[in-house]
C-alpha positions in Angstrom: 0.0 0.0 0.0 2.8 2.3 0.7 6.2 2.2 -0.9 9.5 3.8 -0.2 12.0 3.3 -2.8 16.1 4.8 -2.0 14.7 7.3 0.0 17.6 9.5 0.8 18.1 13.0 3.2 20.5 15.1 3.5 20.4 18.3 5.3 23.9 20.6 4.4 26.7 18.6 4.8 24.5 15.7 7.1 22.9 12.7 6.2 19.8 12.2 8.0 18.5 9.2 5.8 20.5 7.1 3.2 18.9 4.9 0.7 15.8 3.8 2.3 13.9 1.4 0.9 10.9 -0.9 2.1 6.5 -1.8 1.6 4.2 -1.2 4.1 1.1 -4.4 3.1 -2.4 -3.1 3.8 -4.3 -4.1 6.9 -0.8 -4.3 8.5 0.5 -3.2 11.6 4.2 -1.9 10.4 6.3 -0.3 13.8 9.6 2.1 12.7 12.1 1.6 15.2 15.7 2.8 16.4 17.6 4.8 18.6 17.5 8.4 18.7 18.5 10.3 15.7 18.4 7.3 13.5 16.1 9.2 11.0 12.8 7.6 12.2 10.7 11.2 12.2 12.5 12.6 9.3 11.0 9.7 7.6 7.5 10.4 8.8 8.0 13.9 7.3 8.8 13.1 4.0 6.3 10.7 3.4 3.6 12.9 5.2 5.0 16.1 2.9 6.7 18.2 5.8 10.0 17.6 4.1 11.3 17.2 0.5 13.8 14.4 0.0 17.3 14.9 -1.3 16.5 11.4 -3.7 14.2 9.0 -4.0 10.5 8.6 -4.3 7.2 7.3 -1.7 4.2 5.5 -3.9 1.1 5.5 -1.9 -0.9 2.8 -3.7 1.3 2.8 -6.8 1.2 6.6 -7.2 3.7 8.7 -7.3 3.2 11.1 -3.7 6.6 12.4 -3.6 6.4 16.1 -2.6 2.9 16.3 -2.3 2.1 18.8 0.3 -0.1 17.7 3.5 -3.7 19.1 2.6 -3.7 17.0 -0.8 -2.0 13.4 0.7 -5.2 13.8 3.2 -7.6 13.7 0.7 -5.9 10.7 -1.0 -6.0 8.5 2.5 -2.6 9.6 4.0 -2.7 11.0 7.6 -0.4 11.4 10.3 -0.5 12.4 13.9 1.8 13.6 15.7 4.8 13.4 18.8 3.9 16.4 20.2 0.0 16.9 20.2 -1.6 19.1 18.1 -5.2 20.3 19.2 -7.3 23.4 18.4 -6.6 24.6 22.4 -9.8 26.9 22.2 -12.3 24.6 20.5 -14.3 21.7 21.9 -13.4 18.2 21.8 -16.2 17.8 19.7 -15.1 20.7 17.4 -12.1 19.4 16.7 -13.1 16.1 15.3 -15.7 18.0 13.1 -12.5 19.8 11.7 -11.4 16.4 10.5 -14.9 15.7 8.8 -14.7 19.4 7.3 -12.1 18.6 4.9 -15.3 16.4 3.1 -17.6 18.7 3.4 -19.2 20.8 0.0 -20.6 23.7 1.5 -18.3 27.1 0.8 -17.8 29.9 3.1 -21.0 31.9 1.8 -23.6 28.8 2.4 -21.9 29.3 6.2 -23.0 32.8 6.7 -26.3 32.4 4.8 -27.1 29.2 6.7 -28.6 27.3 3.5 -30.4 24.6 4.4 -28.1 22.2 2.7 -25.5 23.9 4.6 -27.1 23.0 8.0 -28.1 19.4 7.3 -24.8 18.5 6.5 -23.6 20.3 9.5 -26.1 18.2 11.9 -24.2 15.3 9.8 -21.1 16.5 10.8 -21.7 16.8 14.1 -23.4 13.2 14.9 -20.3 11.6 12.8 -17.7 13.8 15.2 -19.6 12.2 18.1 -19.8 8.6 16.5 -15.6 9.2 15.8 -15.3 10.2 19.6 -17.3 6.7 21.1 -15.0 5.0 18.7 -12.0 6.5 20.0 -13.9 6.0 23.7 -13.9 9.6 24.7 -17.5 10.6 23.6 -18.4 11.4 27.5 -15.3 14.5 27.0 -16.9 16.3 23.5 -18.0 19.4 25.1 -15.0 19.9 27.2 -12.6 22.3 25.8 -9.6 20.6 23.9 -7.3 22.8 26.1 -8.9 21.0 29.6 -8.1 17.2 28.5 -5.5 15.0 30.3 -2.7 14.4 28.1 -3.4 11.0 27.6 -6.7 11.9 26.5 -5.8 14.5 24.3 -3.5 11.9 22.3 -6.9 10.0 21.8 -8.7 13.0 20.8 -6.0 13.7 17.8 -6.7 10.1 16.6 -10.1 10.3 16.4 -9.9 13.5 14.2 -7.3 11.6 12.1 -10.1 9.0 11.8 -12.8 11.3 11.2 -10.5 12.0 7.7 -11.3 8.4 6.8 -8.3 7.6 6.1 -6.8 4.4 3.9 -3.0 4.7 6.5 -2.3 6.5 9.3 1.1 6.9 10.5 1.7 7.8 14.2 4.5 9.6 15.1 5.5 7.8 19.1 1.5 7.8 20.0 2.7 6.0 23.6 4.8 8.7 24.2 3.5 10.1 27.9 1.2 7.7 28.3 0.7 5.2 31.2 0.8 1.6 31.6 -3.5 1.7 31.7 -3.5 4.4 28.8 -0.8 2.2 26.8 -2.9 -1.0 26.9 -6.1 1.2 25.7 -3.7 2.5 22.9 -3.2 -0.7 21.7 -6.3 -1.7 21.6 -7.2 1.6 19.6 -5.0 0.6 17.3 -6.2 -3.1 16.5 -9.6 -1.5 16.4 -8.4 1.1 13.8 -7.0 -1.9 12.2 -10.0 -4.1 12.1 -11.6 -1.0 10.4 -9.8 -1.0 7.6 -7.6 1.2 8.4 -3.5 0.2 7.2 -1.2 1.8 10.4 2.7 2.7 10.7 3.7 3.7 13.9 7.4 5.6 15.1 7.6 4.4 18.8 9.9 3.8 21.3 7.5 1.3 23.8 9.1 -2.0 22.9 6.8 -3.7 24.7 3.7 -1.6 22.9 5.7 -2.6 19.5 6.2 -6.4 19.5 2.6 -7.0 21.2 0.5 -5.3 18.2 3.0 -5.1 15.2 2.8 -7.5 12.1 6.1 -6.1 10.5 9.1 -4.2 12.3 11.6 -1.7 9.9 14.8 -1.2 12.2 16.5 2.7 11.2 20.1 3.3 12.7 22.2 6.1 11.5 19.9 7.2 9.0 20.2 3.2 7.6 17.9 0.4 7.5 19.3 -2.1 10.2 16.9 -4.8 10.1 13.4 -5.8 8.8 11.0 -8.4 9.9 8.5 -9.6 12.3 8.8 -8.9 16.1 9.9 -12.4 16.7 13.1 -11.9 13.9 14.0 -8.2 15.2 14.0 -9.4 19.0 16.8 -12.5 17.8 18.2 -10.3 15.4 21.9 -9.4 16.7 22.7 -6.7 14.6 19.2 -4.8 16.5 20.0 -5.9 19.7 23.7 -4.6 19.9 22.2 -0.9 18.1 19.1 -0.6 19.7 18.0 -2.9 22.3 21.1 -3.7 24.5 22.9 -6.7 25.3 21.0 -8.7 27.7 
């Protein structure tokens, strides 16, 4: 489903990435690993459109995506959250999700102010599919609360249900354990098999090792900007090359 073929970045004189290559199967659970600095992010951004790549290409579904800029991958099924959480502080819980269902919506900016009946029965529909993405996500009791107001962990779960709310074909997620406890982990996982089970293909950037070989079909090792390893869970945890880099002796 998505393809990365000699992906290569260099920023001045250093080389973040070098000749990356691999396939990401749909309906699978693919978990980007490594130590810090071994390119993992810088990946995420040039496949999500943040960066430009020195060389190389990225093929979402055969096509050609290299370069494409953030608001037109979305459309095409491509989303991404994000390390540090990014939430419309001011608006709702609720409010934010519908953001995510906005980017399908055909009414313009003058419908809006006129209030065109159109206008407002797709807005009701926006609405009651905001509140169905929030009980999917499990935090449908929190949509009037103010994005701003929401525990961390919950927050994190917030900016996946308005990546779902997209309706996305992939989503990658950018270290979605990060800050989370041990109870908000094992939910997280859980999310993610659902969001799985939905159709919904998944790469994840993470750091939880334990979080990584429990729900992960396929397991791309980076270090120094170089694809280590890649396998399932089982072949990266005996692979020696991964645990000397990455994982530790013993």
């Amino acid at each position: 489903m998505l393809e990365v073929r000699s992906l290569t970045q260099r920023f001045g004189g250093i080389t973040a990435l070098e000749d990356i290559s691999f396939a990401v199967a749909k309906g699978d659970i693919t978990g980007i690993i490594g130590p810090n600095g071994a390119g993992k992010t810088t990946l995420f951004n040039i496949v999500t459109g943040l960066y430009t790549q020195t060389a190389g290409a990225v093929l979402l579904n055969g096509k050609d995506i290299s370069n494409l800029p953030p608001e037109r991958l979305a459309p095409l099924g491509l989303v991404r959250t994000f390390q540090n959480i990014e939430l419309f502080g001011t608006m709702t819980v609720l409010e934010n999700v519908m953001l995510g269902l906005h980017t399908r919506s055909s009414s313009g900016i003058l419908a809006c102010m006129a209030k065109m009946p159109w206008h407002l029965r797709e807005e009701r529909l926006i609405r009651k599919q905001a509140y169905e993405w929030l009980d999917f996500c499990g935090i449908s009791t929190l949509a009037e609360q103010k994005a701003s107001n929401l525990p961390f962990g919950r927050g994190r779960f917030l900016e996946i249900a308005r990546a779902m709310a997209v309706n996305p074909s992939i989503m990658l997620m950018d270290e979605p354990a990060a800050g989370l406890n041990n109870r908000e982990t094992g939910e997280l996982a859980a999310l993610i098999r659902k969001i799985r089970a939905a159709g919904v293909t998944v790469v994840l950037v993470e750091h939880d090792m334990e979080l990584v070989m429990d729900i992960c079909d396929r397991i791309i090792v980076l270090n120094l900007g170089r694809k280590l390893a890649e396998g399932t869970p089982r072949e990266i945890q005996e692979n020696p090359a991964v645990i000397s880099a990455y994982l530790g002796e013993g």
